[in-house]
DOGUVEX-897348 format. One line per field, with one value per residue (C-alpha): residue number from 1; residue in one letter; x, y, z. Coordinates in nm, 4 decimals. Layout:
num	[NUM/...];
residu	[a/...];
xx	[X/...];
yy	[Y/...];
zz	[Z/...];
This chain:
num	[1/2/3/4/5/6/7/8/9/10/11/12/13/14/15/16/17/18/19/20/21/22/23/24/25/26/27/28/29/30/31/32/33/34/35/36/37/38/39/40/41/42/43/44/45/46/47/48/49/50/51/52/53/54/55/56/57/58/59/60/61/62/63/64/65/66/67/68/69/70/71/72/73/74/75/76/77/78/79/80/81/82/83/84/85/86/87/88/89/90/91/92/93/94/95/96/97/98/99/100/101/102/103/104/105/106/107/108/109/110/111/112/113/114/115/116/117/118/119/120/121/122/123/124/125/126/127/128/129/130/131/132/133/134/135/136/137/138/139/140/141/142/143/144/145/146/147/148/149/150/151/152/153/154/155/156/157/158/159/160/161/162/163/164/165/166/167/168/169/170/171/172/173/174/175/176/177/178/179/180/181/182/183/184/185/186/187/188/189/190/191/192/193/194/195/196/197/198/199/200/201/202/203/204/205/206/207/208/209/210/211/212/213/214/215/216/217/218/219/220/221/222/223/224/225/226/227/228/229/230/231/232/233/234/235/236/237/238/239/240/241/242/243/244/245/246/247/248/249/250/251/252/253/254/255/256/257/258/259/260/261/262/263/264/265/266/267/268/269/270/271/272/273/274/275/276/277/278/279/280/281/282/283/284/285/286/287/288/289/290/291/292/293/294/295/296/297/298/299/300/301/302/303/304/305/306/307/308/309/310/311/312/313/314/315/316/317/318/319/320/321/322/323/324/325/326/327/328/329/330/331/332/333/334/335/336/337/338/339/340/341/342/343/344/345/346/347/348/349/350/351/352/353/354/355/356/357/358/359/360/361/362/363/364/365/366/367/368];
residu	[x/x/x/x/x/x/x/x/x/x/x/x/x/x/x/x/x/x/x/x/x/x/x/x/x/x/x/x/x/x/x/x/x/x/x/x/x/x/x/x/x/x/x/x/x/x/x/x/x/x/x/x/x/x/x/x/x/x/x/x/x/x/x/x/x/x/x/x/x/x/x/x/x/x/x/x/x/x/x/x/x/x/x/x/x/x/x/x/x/x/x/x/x/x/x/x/x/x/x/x/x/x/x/x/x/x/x/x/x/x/x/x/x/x/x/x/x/x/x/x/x/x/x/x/x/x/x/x/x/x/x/x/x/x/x/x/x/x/x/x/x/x/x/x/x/x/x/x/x/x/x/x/x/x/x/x/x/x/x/x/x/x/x/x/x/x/x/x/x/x/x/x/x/x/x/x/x/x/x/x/x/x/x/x/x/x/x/x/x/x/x/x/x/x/x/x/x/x/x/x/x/x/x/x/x/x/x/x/x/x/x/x/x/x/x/x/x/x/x/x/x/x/x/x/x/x/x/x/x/x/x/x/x/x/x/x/x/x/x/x/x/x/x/x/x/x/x/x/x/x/x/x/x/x/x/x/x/x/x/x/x/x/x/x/x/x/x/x/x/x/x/x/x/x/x/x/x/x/x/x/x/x/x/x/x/x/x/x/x/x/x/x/x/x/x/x/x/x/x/x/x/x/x/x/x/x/x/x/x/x/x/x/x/x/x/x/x/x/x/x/x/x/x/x/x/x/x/x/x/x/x/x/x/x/x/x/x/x/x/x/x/x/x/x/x/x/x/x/x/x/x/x/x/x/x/x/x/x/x/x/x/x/x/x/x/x/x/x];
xx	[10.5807/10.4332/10.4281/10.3249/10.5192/10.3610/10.4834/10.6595/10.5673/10.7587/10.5592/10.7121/10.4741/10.2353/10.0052/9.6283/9.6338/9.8168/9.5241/9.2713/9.5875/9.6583/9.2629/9.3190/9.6161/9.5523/9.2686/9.4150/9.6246/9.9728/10.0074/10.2679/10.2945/10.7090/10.7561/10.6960/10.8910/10.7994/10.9972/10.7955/10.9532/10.7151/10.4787/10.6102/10.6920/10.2976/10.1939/10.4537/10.2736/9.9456/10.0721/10.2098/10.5575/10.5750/10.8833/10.9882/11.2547/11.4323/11.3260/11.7307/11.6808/11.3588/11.4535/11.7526/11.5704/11.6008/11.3354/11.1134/10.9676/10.7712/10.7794/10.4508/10.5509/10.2872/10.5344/10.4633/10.4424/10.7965/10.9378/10.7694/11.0490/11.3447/11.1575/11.1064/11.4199/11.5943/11.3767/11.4011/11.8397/11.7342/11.5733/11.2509/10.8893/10.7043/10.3645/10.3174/10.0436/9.9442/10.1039/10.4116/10.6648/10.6028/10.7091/10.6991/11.1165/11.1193/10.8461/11.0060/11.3667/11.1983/11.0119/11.3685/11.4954/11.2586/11.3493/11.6492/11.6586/11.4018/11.1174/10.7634/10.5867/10.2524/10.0676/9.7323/9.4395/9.3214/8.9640/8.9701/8.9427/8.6195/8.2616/8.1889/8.4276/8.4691/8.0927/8.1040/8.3720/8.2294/7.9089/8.1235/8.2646/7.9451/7.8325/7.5615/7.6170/7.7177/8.0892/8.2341/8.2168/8.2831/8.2958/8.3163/8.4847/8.4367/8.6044/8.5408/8.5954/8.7105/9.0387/9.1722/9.3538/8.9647/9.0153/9.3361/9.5798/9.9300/9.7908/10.1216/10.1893/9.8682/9.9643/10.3366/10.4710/10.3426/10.0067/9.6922/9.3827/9.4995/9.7741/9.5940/9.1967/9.2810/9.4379/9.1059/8.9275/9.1699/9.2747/8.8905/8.8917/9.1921/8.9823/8.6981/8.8023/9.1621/9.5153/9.5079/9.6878/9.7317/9.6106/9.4792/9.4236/9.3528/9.4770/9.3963/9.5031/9.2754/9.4897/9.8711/9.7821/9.5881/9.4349/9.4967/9.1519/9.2215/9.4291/9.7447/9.8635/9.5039/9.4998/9.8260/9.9160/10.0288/10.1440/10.0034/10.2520/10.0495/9.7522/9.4103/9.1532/9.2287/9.0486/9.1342/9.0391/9.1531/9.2024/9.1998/9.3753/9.0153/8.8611/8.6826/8.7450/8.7105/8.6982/8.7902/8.7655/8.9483/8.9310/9.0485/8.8685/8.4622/8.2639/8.0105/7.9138/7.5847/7.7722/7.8175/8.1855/8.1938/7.9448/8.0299/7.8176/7.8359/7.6203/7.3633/7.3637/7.4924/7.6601/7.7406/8.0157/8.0347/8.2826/8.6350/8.7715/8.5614/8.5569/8.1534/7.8951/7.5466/7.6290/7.3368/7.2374/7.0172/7.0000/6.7736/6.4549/6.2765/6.4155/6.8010/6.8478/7.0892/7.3150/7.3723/7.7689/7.8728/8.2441/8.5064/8.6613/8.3793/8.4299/8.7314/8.9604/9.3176/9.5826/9.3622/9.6317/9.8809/9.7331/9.6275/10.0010/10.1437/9.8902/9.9557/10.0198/10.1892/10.4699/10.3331/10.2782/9.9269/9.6065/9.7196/10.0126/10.3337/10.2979/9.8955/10.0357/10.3232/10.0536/9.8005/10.0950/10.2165/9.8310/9.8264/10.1522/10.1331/9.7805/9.9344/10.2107/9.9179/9.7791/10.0617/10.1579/9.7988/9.9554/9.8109/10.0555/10.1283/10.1681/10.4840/10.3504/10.0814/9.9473/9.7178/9.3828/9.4011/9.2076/8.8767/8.8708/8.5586/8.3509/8.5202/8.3235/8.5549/8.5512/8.7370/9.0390/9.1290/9.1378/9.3131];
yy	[7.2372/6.8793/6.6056/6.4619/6.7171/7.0971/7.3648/7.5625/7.9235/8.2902/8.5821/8.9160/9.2172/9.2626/9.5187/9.5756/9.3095/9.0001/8.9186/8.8082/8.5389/8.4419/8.3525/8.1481/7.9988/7.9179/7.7095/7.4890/7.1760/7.1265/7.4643/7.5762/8.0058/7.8677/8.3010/8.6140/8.9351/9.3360/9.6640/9.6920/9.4251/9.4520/9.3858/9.0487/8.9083/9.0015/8.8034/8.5357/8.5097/8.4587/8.1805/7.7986/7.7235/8.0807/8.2783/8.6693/8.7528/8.9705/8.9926/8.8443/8.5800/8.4216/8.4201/8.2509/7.9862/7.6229/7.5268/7.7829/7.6177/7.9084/8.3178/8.4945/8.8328/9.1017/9.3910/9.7343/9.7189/9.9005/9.6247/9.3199/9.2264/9.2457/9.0561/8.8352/8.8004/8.7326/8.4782/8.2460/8.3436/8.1378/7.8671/7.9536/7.9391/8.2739/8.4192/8.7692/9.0155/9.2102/9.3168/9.1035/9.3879/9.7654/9.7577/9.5154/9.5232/9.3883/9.1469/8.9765/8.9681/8.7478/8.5397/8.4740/8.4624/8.1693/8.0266/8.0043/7.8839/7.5730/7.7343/7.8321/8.1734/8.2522/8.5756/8.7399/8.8398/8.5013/8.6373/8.4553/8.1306/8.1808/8.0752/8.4088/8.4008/8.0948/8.0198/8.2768/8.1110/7.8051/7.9422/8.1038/7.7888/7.5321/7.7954/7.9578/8.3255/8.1628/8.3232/8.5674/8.9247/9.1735/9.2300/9.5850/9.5999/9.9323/10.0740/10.4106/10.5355/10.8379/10.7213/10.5254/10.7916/10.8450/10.5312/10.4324/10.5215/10.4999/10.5397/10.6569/10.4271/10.4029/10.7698/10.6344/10.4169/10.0419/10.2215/10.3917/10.2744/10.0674/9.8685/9.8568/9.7722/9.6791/9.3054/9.1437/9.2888/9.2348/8.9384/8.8256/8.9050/8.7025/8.4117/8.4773/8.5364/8.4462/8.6601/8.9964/9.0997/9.4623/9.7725/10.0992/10.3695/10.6694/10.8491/11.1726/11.2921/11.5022/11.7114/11.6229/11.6492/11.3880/11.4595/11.1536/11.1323/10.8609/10.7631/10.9048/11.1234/11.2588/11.5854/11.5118/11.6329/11.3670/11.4464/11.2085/11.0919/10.8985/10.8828/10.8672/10.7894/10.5411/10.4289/10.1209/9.8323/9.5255/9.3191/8.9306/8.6732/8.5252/8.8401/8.9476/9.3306/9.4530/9.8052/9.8705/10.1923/10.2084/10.5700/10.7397/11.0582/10.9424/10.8990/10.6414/10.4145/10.1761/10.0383/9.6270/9.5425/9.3136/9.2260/9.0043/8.9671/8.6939/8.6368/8.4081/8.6401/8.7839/8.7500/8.9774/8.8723/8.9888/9.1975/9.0338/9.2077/8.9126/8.5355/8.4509/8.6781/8.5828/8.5578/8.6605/8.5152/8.6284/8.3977/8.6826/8.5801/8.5829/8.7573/8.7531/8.4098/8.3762/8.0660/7.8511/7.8340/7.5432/7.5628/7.7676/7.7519/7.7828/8.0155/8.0971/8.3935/8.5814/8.2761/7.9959/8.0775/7.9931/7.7035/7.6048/7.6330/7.4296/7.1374/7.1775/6.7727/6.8600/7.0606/7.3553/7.7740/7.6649/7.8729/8.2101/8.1518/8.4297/8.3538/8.5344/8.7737/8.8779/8.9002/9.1214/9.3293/9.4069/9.4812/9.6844/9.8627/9.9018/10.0478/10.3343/10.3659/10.4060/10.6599/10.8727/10.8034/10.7664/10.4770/10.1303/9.8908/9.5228/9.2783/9.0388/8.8141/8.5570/8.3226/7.9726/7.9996/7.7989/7.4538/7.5762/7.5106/7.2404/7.2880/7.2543/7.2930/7.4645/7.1951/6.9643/7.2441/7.3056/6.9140/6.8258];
zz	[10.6507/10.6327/10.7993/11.1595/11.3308/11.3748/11.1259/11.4019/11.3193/11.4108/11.3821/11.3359/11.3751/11.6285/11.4808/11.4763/11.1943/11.4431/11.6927/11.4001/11.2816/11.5990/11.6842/11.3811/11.3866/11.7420/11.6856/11.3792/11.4438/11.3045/11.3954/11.6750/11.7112/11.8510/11.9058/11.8557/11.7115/11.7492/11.7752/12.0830/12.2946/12.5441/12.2982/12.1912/12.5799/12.6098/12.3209/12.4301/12.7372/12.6664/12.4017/12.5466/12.4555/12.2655/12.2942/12.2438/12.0610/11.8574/11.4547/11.3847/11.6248/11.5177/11.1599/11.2617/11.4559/11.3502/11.5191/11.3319/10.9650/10.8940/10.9357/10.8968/10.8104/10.9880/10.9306/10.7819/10.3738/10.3623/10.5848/10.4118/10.1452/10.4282/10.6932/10.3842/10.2454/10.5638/10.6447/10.3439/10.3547/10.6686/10.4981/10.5850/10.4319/10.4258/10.4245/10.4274/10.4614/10.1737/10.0036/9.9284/9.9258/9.8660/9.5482/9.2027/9.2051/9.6099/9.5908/9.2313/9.4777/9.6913/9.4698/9.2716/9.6035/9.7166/9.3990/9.4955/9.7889/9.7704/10.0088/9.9982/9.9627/10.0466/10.0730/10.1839/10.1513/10.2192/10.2206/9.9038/10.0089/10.2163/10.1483/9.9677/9.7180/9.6423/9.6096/9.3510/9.1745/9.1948/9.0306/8.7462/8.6732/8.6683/8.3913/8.5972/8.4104/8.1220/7.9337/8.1548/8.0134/8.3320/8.6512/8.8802/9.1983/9.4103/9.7468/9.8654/10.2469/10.3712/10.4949/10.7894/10.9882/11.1730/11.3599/11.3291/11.6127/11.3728/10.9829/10.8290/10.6179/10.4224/10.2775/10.2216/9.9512/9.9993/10.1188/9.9421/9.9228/9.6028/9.7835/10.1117/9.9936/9.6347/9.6817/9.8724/9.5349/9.3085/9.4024/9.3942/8.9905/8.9151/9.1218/8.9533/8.5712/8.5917/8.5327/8.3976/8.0946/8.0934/8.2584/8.2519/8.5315/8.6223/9.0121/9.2048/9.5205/9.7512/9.9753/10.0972/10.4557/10.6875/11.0597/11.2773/11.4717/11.7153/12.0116/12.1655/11.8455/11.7631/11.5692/11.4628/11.0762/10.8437/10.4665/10.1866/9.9192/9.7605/9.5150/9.7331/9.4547/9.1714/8.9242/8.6345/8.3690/8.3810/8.0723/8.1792/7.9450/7.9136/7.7341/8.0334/8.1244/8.5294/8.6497/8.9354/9.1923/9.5075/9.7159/10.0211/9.9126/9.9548/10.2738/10.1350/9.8759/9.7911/9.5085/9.5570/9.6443/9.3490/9.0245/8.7593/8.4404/8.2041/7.9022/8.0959/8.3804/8.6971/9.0341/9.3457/9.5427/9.8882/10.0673/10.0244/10.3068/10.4778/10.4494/10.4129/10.2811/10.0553/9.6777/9.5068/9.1225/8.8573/8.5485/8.3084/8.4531/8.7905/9.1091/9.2060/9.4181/9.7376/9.6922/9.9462/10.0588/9.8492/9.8234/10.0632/10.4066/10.6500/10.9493/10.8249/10.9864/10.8423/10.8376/10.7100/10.3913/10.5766/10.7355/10.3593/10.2340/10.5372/10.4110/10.0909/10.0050/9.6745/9.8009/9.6154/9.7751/9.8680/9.7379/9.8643/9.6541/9.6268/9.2308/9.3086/9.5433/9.3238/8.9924/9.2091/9.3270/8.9394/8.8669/9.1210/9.0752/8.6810/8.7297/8.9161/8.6598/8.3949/8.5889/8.6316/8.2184/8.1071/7.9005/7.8728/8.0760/7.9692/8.2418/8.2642/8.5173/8.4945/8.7002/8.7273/8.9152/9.1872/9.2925/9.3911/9.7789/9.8493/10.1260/10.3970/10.7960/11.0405/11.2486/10.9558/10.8468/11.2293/11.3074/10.9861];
C-alpha cells in the first residue's frame, strides 16, 4: 500500500456511514476509490459515477480485483468478518468500520487470518487520531496531570431508530450502544492510559420493542436483542481504572464525554465521535485552561486511518491498527459477558499504544 503508485481502494457498503470516507479519501493523494460494492446496485453505479475511473461491481468481484490493494469494509457489523475474510483470501489489505467483526471469535479469524496471509488490518474509529484526542494524549504524556489514576467516559441517547431510516442492526448482535458508541470512547482510554486488563460490567435492557421514527418504514416495530444500557470498569495494565457508561435508554446527559484525573490534575477530552474538540486542563490551582491543538490530524474526517495505514513507512497496520480494534472489541465484548455473569473478566489480548500522531495541517496529510 506504499510506494509511488496510488493504493487502489474497493469499497463495499454504501451506507449512511460511506459519504464522510469518501469526502476524505477523495481529497488525500495516493489514494484511488478504483470501485465500489452495495446490495443496492444502483447504489454503487451512482457512487461510481460521481467518482473518476471508479467502477461498480459486485462484492465477489471487487475482492477479486488485482488491481484493488485495499478493501475498506463499510458493511453491516454482522457482515464485517466475511467481507473481511474474503478480502485478505484475496490478498488484500483491510480496514473496517467498527467494529472489526460482530463478535471476539470472527474478528480473532481474521486477525489469524491476516496473519496468515502477509496483509494489513486496520480498523475504525479513527476519531482517535484527531486534534482532540490526541492533544489529550499528548498532555498525559508530557506529565501535565501528573500519574494517571482514572478516567470516565459517558454515552447516553435515546436510541437511533428516531432518525435513522434502517436501525436494525443496532438492537441485533454486533449492535448496542456498547458496540456501536463504545469503540470512539473506548478506544480513546486505551490511547490515553494504555491496554486494559480485565473487566467488569453491568447491562439492562429497557423494552424488546423499538419504533422506527424516520423515513420510508416509520412506525415500524423492531424487537431489541440486545442489552440497551451498560455500564463497566476498566482495569488498565498501568493501574489506572476507567468507567465507562454507554445507553440507549436516556434522552440527555451534561456529563463530559471523557475526564481523566491524574495526581497533578485533570483533563476533558472532547467528543470522540469527532476529530477536533477543546481539551480543557486544570493543574490544582487557578481556572481550567483550553490547550491549544498541539498534536493530531488537523481537519481530519472518517478514513484518515486508512490513509494513515497506507503511509505507514514501516510496513506496520498503521495507528488505527486491527491489533487496537481487535483489543477494544474483547473489552467490549467481555464487558457484556461480565454483565450477564456478574463475574470479573480477564482479558487475553493486549496491545502497544501507538506513535502519538504530530501535528499534522490538512493541507500536509492530503498532499503527502
Amino acid at each position: 500500500m506504499t510506494g509511488v503508485e496510488p493504493t487502489a481502494v474497493g469499497i463495499v457498503g454504501l451506507g449512511v456511514i460511506s459519504g464522510q470516507y469518501l469526502a476524505t479519501l477523495a481529497e488525500a493523494s495516493g489514494i484511488r476509490i478504483a470501485a465500489v460494492a452495495d446490495l443496492d446496485a444502483s447504489r454503487a453505479r451512482a457512487a461510481a459515477d460521481a467518482l473518476p475511473g471508479c467502477r461498480a461491481l459486485t462484492t465477489d468481484e471487487l475482492v477479486a480485483d488485482d488491481g484493488i490493494h485495499a478493501v475498506l469494509n463499510l458493511t453491516i457489523p454482522a457482515a464485517h468478518a466475511d467481507v473481511a475474510l474474503a478480502a485478505i483470501a484475496h490478498g488484500k489489505d483491510v480496514y473496517g468500520e467498527k467494529p472489526l467483526a460482530a463478535t471476539f471469535a470472527d474478528a480473532q479469524r481474521v486477525m489469524d487470518a491476516a496473519t496468515a496471509a502477509g496483509v494489513r488490518v486496520g480498523g475504525a474509529p479513527d476519531t482517535v487520531l484527531g486534534t482532540g484526542v490526541q492533544t489529550a494524549r499528548a498532555a498525559i504524556d508530557d506529565g501535565r496531570i501528573g500519574q494517571p489514576v482514572s478516567a470516565s467516559a459517558t454515552w447516553i441517547s435515546a436510541g437511533h431508530e428516531s432518525w435513522h431510516p434502517q436501525p436494525d442492526f443496532y438492537y441485533r448482535e454486533g449492535g448496542g450502544p456498547l458496540l456501536d458508541m463504545g469503540p470512539y470512547y473506548v478506544t480513546s482510554l486505551v490511547q490515553l492510559l494504555g491496554p486494559v486488563i480485565a473487566v467488569s460490567g453491568a447491562g439492562s435492557r429497557s423494552r424488546d420493542v423499538r419504533v422506527i421514527g424516520a423515513g420510508p418504514r416509520a412506525g415500524e416495530r423492531i424487537a431489541v436483542e440486545v442489552d440497551t444500557h451498560l455500564a463497566g470498569i476498566l482495569h488498565h495494565a498501568s493501574g489506572a481504572i476507567s468507567t465507562v457508561t454507554m445507553s440507549f435508554d436516556g434522552v440527555r446527559s451534561t456529563a463530559q464525554p471523557i475526564e481523566v484525573h491524574g495526581v497533578d490534575g485533570s483533563l476533558v477530552v472532547p467528543d470522540p465521535n469527532g476529530f477536533a474538540g477543546d481539551v480543557r486542563l486544570h493543574e490544582g490551582g487557578g481556572e481550567w485552561q483550553t490547550l491549544e491543538p498541539w498534536a493530531g490530524y488537523v481537519d481530519a474526517g472518517r478514513g484518515i486511518g486508512l490513509v494513515d495505514l497506507a503511509r505507514a513507512a514501516d510496513g506496520s497496520d498503521g495507528r488505527a491498527s486491527g491489533a487496537m480494534a481487535l483489543h477494544v472489541l474483547e473489552i467490549m465484548t467481555a464487558l457484556a459477558a461480565s454483565a450477564a455473569s456478574g463475574i470479573r473478566e480477564p482479558l487475553r489480548t493486549t496491545v502497544e499504544r501507538p506513535a502519538l500522531v504530530p501535528l499534522t495541517p490538512a493541507t500536509t496529510w492530503r498532499s503527502l
